[in-house]
PDBQT receptor file of N, H, CA, C and O in Angstrom, charges set to zero:
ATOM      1  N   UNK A   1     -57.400 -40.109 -30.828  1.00  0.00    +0.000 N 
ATOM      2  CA  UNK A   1     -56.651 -39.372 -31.831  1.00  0.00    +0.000 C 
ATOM      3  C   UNK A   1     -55.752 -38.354 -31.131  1.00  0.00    +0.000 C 
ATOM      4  O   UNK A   1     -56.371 -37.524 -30.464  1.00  0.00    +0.000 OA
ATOM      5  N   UNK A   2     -54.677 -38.265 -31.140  1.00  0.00    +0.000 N 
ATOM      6  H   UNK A   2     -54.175 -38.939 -31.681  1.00  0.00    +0.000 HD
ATOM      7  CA  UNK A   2     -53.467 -37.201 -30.794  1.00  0.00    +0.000 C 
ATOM      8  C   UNK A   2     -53.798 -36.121 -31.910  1.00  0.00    +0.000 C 
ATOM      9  O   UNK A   2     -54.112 -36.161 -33.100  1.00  0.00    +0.000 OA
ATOM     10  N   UNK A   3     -53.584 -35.173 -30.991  1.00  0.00    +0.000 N 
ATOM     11  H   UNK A   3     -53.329 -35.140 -30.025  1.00  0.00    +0.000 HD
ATOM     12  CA  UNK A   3     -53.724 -33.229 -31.687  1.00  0.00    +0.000 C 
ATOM     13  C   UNK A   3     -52.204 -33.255 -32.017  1.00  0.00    +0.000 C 
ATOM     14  O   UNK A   3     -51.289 -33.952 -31.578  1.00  0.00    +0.000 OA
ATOM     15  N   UNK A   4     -52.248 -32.301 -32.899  1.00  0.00    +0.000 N 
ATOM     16  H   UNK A   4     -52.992 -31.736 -33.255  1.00  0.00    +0.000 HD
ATOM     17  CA  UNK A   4     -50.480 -31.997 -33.213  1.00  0.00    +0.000 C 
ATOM     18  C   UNK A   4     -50.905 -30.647 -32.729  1.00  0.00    +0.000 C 
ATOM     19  O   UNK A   4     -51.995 -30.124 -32.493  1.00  0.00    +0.000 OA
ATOM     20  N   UNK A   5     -49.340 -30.177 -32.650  1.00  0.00    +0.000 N 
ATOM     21  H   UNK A   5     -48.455 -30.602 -32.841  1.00  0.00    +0.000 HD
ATOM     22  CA  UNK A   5     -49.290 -29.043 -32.320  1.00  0.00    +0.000 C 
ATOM     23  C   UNK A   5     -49.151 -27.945 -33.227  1.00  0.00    +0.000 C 
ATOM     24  O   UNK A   5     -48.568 -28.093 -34.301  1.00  0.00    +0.000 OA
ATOM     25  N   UNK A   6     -49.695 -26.746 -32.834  1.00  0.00    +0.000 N 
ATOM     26  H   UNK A   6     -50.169 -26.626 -31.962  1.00  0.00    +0.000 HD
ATOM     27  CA  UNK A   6     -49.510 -25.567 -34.362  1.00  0.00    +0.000 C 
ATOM     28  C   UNK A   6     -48.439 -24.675 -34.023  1.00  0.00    +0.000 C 
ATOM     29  O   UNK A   6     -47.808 -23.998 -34.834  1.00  0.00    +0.000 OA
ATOM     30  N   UNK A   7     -48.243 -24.714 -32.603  1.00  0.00    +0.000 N 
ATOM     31  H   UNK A   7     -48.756 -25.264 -31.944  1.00  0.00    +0.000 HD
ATOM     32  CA  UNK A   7     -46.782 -23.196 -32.219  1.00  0.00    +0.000 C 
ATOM     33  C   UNK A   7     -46.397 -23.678 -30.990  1.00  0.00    +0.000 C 
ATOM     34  O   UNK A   7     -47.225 -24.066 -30.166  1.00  0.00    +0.000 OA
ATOM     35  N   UNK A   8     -45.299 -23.687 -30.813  1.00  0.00    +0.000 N 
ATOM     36  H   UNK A   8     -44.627 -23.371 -31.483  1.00  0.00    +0.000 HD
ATOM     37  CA  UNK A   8     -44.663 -24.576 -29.977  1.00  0.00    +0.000 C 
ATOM     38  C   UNK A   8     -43.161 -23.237 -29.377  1.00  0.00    +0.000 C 
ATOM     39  O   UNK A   8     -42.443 -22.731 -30.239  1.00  0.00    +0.000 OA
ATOM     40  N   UNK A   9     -43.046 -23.033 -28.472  1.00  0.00    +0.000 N 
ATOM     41  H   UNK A   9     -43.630 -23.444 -27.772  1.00  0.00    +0.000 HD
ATOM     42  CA  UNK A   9     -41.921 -21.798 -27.883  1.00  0.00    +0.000 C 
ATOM     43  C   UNK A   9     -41.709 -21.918 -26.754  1.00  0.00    +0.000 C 
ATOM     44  O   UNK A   9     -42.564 -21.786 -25.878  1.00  0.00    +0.000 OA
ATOM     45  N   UNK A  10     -40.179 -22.273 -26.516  1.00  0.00    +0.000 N 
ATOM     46  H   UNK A  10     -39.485 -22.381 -27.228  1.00  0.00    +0.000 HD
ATOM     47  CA  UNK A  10     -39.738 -22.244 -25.279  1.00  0.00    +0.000 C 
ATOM     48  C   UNK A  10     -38.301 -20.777 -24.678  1.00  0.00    +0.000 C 
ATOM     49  O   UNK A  10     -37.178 -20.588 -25.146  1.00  0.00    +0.000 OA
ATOM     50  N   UNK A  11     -38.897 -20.169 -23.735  1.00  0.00    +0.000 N 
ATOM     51  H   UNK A  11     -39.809 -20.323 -23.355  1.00  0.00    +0.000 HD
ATOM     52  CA  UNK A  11     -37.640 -19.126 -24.083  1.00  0.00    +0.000 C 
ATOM     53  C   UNK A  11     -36.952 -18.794 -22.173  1.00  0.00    +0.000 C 
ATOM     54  O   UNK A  11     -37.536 -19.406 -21.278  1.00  0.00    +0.000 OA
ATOM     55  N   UNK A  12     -36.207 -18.195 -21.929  1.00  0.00    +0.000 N 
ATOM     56  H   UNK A  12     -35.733 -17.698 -22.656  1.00  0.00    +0.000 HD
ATOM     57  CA  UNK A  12     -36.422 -17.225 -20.469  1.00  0.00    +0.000 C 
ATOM     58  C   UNK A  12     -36.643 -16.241 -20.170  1.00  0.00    +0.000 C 
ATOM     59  O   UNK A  12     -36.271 -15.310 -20.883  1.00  0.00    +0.000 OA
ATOM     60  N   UNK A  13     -37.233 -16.046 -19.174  1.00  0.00    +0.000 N 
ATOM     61  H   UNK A  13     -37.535 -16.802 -18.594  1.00  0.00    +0.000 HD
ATOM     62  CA  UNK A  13     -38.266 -14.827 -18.988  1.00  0.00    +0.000 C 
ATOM     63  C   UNK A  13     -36.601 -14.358 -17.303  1.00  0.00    +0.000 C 
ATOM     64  O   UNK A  13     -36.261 -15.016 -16.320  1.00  0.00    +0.000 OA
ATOM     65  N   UNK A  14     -36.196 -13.224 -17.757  1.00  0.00    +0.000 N 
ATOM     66  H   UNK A  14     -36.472 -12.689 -18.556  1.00  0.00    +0.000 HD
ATOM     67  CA  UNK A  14     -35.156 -12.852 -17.127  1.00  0.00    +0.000 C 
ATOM     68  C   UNK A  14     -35.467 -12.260 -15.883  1.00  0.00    +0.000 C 
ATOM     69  O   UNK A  14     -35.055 -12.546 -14.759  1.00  0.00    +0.000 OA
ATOM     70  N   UNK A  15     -36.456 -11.171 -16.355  1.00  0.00    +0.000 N 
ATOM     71  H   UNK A  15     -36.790 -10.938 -17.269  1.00  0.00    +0.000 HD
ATOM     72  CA  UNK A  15     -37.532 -10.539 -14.831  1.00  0.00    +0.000 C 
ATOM     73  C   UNK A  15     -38.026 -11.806 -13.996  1.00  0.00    +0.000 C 
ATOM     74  O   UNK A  15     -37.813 -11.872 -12.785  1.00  0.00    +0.000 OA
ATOM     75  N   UNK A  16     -38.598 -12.663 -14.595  1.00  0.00    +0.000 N 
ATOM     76  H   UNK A  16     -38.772 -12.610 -15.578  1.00  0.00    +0.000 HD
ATOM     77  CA  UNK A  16     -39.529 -13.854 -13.350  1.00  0.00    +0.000 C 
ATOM     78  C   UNK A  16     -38.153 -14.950 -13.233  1.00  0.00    +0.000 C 
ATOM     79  O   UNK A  16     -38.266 -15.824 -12.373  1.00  0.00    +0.000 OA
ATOM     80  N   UNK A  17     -37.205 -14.939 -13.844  1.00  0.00    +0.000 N 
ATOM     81  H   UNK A  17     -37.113 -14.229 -14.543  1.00  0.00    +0.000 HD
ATOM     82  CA  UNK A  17     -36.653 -15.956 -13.417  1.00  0.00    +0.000 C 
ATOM     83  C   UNK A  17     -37.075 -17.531 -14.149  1.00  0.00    +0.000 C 
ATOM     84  O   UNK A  17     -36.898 -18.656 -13.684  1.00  0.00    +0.000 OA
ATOM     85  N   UNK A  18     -37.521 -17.229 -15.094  1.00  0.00    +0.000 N 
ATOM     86  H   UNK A  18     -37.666 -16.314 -15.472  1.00  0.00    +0.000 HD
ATOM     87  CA  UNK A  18     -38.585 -18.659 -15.135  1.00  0.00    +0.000 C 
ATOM     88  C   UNK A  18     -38.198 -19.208 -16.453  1.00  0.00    +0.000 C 
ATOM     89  O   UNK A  18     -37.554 -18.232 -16.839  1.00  0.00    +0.000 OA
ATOM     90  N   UNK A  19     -38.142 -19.808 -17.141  1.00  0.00    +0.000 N 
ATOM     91  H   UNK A  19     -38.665 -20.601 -16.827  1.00  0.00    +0.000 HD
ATOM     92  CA  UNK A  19     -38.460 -20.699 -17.766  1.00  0.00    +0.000 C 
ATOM     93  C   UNK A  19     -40.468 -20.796 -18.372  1.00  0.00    +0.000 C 
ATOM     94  O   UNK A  19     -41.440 -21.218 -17.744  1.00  0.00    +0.000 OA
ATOM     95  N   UNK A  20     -40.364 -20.110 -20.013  1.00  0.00    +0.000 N 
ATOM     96  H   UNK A  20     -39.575 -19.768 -20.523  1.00  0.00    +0.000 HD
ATOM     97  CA  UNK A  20     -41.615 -20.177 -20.058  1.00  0.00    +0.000 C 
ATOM     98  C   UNK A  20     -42.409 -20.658 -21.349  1.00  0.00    +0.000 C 
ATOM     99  O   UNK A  20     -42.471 -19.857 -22.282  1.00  0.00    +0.000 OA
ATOM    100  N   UNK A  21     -43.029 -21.913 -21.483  1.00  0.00    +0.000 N 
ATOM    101  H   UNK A  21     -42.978 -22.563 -20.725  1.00  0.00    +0.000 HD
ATOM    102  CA  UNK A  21     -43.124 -22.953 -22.071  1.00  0.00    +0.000 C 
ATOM    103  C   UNK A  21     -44.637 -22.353 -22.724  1.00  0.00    +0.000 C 
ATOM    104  O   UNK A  21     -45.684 -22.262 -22.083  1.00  0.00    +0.000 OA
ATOM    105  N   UNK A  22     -44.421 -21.949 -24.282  1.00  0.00    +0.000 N 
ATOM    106  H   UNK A  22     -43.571 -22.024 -24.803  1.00  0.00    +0.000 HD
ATOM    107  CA  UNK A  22     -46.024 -21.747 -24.713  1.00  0.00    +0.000 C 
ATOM    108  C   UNK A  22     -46.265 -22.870 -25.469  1.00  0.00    +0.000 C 
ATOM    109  O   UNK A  22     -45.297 -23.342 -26.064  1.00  0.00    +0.000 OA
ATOM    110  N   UNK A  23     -47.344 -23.410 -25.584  1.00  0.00    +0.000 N 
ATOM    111  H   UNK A  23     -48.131 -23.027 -25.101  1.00  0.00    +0.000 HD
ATOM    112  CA  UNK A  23     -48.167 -24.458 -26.459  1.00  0.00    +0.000 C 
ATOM    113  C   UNK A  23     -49.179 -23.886 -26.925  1.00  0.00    +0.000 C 
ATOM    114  O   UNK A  23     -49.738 -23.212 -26.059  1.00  0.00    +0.000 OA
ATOM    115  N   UNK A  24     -49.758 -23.846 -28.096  1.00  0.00    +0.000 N 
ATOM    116  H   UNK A  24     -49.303 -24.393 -28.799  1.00  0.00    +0.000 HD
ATOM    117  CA  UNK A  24     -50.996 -23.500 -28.781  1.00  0.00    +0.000 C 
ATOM    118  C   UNK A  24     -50.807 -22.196 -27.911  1.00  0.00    +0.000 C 
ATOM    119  O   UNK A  24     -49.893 -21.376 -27.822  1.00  0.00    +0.000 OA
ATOM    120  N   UNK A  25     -52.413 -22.379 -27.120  1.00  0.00    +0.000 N 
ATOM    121  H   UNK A  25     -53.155 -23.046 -27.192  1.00  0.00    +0.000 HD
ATOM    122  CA  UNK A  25     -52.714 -21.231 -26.351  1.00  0.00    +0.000 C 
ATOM    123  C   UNK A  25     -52.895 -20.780 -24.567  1.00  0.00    +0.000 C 
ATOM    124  O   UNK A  25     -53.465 -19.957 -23.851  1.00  0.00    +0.000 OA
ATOM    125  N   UNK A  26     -51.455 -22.625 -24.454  1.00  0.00    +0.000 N 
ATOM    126  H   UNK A  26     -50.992 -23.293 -25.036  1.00  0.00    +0.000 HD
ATOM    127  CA  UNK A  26     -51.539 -22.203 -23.036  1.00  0.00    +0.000 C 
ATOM    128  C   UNK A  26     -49.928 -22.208 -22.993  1.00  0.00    +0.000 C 
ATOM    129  O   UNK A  26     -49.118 -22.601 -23.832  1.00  0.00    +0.000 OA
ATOM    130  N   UNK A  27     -49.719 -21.541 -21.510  1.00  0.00    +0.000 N 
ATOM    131  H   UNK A  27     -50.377 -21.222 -20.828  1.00  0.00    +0.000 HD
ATOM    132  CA  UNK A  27     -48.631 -20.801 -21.035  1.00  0.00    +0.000 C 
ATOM    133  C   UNK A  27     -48.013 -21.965 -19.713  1.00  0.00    +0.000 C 
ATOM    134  O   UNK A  27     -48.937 -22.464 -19.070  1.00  0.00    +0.000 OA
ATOM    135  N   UNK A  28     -46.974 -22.291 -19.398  1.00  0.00    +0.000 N 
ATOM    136  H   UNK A  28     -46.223 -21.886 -19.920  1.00  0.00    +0.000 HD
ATOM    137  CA  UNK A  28     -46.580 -22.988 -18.652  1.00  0.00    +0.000 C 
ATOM    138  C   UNK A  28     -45.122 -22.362 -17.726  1.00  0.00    +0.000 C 
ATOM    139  O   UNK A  28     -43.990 -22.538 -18.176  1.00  0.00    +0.000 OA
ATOM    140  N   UNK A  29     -45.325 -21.758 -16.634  1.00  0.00    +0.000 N 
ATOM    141  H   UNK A  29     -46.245 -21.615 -16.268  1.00  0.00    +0.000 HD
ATOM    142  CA  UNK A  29     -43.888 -21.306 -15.925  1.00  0.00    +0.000 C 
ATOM    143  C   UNK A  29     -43.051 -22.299 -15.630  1.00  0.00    +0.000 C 
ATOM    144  O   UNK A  29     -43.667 -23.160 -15.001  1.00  0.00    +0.000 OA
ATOM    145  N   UNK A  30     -41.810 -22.612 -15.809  1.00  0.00    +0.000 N 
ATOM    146  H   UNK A  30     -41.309 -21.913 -16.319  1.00  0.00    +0.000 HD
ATOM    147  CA  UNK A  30     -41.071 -23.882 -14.658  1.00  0.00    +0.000 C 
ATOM    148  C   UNK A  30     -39.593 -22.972 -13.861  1.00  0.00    +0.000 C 
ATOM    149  O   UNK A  30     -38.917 -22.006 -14.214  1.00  0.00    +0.000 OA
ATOM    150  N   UNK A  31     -39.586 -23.599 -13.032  1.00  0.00    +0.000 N 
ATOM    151  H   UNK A  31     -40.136 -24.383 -12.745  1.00  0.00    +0.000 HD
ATOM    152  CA  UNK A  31     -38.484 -23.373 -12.840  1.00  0.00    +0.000 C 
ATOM    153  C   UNK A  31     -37.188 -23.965 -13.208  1.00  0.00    +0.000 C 
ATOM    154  O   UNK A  31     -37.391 -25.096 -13.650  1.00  0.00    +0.000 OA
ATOM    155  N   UNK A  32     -35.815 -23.629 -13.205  1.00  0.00    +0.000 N 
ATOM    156  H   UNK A  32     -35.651 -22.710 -12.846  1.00  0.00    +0.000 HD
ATOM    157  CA  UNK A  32     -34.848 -24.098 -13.769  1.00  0.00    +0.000 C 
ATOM    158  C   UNK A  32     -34.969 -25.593 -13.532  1.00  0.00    +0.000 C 
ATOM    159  O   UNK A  32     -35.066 -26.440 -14.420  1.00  0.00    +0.000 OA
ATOM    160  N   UNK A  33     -34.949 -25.858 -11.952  1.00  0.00    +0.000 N 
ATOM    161  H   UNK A  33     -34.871 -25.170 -11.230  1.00  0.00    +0.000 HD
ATOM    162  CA  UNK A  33     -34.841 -27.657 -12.021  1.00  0.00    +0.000 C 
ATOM    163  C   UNK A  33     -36.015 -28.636 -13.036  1.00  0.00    +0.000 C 
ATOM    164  O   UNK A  33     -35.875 -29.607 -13.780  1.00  0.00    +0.000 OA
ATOM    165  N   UNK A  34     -37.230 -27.765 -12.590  1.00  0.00    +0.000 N 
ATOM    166  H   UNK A  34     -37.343 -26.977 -11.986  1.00  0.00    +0.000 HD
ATOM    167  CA  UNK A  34     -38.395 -28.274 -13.822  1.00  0.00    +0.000 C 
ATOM    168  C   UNK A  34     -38.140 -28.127 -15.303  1.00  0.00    +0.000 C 
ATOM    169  O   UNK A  34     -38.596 -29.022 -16.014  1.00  0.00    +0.000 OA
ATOM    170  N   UNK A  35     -37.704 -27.469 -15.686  1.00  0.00    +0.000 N 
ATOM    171  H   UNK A  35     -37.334 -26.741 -15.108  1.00  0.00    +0.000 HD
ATOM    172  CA  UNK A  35     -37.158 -27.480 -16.961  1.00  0.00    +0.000 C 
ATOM    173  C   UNK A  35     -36.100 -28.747 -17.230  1.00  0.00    +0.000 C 
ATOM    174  O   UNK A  35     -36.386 -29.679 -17.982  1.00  0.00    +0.000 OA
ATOM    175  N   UNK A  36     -35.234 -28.677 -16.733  1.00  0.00    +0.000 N 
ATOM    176  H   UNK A  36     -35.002 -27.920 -16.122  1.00  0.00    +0.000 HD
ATOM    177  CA  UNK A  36     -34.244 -29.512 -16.759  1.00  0.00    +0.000 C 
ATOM    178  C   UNK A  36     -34.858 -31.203 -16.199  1.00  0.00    +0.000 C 
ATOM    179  O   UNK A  36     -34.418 -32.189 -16.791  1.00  0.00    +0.000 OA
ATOM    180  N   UNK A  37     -35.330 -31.287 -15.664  1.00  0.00    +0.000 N 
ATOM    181  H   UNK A  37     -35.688 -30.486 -15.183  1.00  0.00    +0.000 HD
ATOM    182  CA  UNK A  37     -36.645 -32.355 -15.453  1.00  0.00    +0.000 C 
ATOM    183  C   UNK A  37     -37.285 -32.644 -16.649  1.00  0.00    +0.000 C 
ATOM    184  O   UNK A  37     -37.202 -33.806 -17.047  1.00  0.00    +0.000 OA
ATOM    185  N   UNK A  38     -38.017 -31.694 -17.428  1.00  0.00    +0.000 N 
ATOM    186  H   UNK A  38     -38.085 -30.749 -17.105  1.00  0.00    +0.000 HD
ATOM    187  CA  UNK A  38     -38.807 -32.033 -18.469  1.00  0.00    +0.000 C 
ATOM    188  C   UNK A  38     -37.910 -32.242 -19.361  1.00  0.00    +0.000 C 
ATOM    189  O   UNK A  38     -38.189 -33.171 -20.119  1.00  0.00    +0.000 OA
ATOM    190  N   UNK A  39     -36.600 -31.543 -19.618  1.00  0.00    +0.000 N 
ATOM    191  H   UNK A  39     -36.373 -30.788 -19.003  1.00  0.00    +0.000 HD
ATOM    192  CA  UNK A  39     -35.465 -32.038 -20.267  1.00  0.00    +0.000 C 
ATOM    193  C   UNK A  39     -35.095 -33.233 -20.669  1.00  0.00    +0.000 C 
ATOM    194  O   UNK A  39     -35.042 -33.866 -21.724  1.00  0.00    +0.000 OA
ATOM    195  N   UNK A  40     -34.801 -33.412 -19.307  1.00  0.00    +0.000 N 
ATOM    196  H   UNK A  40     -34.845 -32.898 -18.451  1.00  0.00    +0.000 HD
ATOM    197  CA  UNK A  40     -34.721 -35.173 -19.573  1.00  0.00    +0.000 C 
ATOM    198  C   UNK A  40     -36.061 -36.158 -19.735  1.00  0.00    +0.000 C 
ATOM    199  O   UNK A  40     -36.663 -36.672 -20.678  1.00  0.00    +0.000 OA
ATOM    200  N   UNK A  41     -36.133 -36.140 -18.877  1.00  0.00    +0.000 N 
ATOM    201  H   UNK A  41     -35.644 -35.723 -18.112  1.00  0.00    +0.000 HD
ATOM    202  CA  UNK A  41     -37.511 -36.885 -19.392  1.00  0.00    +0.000 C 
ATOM    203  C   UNK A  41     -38.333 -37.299 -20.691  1.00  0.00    +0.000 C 
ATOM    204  O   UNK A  41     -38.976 -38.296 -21.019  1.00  0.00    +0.000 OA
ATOM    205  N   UNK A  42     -37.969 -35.894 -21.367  1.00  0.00    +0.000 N 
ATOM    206  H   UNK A  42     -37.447 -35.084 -21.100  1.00  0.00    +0.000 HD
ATOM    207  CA  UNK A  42     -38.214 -36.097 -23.309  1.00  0.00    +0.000 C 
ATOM    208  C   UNK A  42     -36.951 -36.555 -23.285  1.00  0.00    +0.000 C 
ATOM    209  O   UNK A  42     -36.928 -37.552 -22.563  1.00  0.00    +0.000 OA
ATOM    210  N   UNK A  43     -35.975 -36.331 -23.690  1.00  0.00    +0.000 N 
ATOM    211  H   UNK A  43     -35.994 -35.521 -24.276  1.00  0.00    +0.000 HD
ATOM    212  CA  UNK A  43     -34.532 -37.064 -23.546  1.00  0.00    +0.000 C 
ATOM    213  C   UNK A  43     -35.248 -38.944 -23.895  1.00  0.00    +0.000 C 
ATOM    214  O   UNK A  43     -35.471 -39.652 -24.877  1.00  0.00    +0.000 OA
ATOM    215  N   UNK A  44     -35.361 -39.030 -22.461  1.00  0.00    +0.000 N 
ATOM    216  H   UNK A  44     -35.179 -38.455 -21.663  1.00  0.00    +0.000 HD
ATOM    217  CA  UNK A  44     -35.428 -40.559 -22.539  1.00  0.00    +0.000 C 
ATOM    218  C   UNK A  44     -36.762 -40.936 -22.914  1.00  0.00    +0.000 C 
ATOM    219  O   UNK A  44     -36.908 -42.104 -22.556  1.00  0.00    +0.000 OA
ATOM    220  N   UNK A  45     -37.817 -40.500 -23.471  1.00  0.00    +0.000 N 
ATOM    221  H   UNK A  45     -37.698 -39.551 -23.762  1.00  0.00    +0.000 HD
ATOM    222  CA  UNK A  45     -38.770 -40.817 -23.849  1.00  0.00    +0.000 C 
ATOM    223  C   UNK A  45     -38.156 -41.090 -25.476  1.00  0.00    +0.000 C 
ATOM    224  O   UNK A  45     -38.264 -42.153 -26.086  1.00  0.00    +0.000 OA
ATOM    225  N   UNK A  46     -37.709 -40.243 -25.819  1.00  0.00    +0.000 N 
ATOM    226  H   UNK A  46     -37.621 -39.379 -25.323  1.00  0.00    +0.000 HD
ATOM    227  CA  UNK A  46     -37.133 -40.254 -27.149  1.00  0.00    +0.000 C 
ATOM    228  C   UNK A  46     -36.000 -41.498 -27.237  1.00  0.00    +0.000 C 
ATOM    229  O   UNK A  46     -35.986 -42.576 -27.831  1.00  0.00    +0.000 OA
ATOM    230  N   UNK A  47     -35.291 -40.977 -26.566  1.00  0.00    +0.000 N 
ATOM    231  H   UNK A  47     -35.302 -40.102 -26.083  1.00  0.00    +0.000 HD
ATOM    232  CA  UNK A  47     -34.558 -42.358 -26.916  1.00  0.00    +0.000 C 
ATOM    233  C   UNK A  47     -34.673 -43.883 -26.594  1.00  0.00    +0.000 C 
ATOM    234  O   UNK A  47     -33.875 -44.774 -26.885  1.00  0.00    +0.000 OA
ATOM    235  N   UNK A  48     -35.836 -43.964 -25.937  1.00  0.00    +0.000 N 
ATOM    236  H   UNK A  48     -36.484 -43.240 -25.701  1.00  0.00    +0.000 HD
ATOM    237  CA  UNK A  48     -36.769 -45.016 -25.855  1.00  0.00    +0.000 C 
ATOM    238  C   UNK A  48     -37.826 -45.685 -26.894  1.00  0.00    +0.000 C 
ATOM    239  O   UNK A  48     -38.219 -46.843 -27.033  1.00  0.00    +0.000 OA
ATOM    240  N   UNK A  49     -38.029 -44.841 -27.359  1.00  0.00    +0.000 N 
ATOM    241  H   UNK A  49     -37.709 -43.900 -27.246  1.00  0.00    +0.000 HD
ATOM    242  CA  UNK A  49     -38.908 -45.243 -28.760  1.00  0.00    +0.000 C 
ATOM    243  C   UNK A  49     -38.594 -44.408 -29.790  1.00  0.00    +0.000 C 
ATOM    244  O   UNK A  49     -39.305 -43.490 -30.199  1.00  0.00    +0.000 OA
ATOM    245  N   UNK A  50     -37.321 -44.790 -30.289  1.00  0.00    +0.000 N 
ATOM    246  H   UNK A  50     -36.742 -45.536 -29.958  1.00  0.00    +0.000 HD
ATOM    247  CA  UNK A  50     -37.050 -43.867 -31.494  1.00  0.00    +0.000 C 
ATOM    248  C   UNK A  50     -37.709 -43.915 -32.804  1.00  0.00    +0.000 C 
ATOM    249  O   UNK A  50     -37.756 -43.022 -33.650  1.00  0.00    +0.000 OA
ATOM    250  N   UNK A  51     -38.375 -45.487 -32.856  1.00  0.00    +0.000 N 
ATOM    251  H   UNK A  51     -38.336 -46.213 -32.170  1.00  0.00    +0.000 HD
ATOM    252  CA  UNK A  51     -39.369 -45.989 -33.882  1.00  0.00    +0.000 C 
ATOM    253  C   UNK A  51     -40.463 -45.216 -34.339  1.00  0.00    +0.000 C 
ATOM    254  O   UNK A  51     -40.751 -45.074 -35.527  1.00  0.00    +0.000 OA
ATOM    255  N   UNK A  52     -41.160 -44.643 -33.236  1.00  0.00    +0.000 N 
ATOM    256  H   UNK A  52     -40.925 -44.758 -32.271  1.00  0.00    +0.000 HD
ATOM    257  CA  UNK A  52     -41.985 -43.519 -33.331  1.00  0.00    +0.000 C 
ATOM    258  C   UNK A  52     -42.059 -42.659 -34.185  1.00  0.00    +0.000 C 
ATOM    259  O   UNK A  52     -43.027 -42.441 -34.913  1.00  0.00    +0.000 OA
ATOM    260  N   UNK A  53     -40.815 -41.980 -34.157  1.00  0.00    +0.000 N 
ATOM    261  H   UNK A  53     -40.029 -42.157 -33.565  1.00  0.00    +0.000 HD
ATOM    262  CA  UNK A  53     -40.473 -41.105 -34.618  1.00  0.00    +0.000 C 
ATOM    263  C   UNK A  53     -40.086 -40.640 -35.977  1.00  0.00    +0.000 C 
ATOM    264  O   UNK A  53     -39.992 -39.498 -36.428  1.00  0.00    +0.000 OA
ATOM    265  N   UNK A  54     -39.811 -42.246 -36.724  1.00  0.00    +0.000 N 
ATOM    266  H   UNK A  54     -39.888 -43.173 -36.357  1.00  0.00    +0.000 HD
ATOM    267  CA  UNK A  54     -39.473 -42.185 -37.612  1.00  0.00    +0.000 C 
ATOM    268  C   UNK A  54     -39.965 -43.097 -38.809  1.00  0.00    +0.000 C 
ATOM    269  O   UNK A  54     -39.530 -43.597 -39.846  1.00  0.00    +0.000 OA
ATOM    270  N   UNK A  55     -41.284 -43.011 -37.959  1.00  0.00    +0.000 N 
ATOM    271  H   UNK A  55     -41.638 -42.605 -37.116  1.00  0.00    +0.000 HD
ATOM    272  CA  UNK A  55     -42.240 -43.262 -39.363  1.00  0.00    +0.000 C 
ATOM    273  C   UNK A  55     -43.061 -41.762 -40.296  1.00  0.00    +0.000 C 
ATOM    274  O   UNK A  55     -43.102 -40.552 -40.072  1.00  0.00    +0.000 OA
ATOM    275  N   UNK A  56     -43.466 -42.423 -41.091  1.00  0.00    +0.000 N 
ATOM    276  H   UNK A  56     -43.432 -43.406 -41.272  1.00  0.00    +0.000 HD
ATOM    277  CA  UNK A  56     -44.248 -41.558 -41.902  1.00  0.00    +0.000 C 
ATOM    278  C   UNK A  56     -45.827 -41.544 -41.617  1.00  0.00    +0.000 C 
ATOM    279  O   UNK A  56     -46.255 -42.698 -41.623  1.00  0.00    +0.000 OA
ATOM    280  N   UNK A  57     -46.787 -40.622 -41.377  1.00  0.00    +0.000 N 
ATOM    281  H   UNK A  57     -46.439 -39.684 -41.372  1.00  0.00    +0.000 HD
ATOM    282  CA  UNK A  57     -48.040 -40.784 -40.868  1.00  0.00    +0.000 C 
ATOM    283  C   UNK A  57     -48.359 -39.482 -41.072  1.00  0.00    +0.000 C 
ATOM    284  O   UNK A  57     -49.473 -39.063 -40.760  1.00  0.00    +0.000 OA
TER     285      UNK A  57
């Protein structure tokens, strides 16, 4: 069974430089190229199975 998610926030943190990814109740730093990595990557996950996405469930 897949969890959904309840709070989902992505913002920049200007002091660290970072890129900082909250989920539920964990915290994730990236750096710019990692961001832009995970960027794409959903990118083409998505546009790989757009079917997914657009059902009802």
């Amino acid at each position: 069974m897949q969890e959904k998610l309840k709070n989902m926030k992505f913002e920049l943190d200007i002091d660290k430089n970072k890129y900082i990814l909250k989920i539920d109740d964990k915290t994730i730093e990236l750096t710019r190229e990692e961001s832009v990595n995970l960027h794409n990557t959903l990118n083409r996950v998505l546009k790989a199975t757009p079917q997914l996405f657009n059902t009802k469930g």
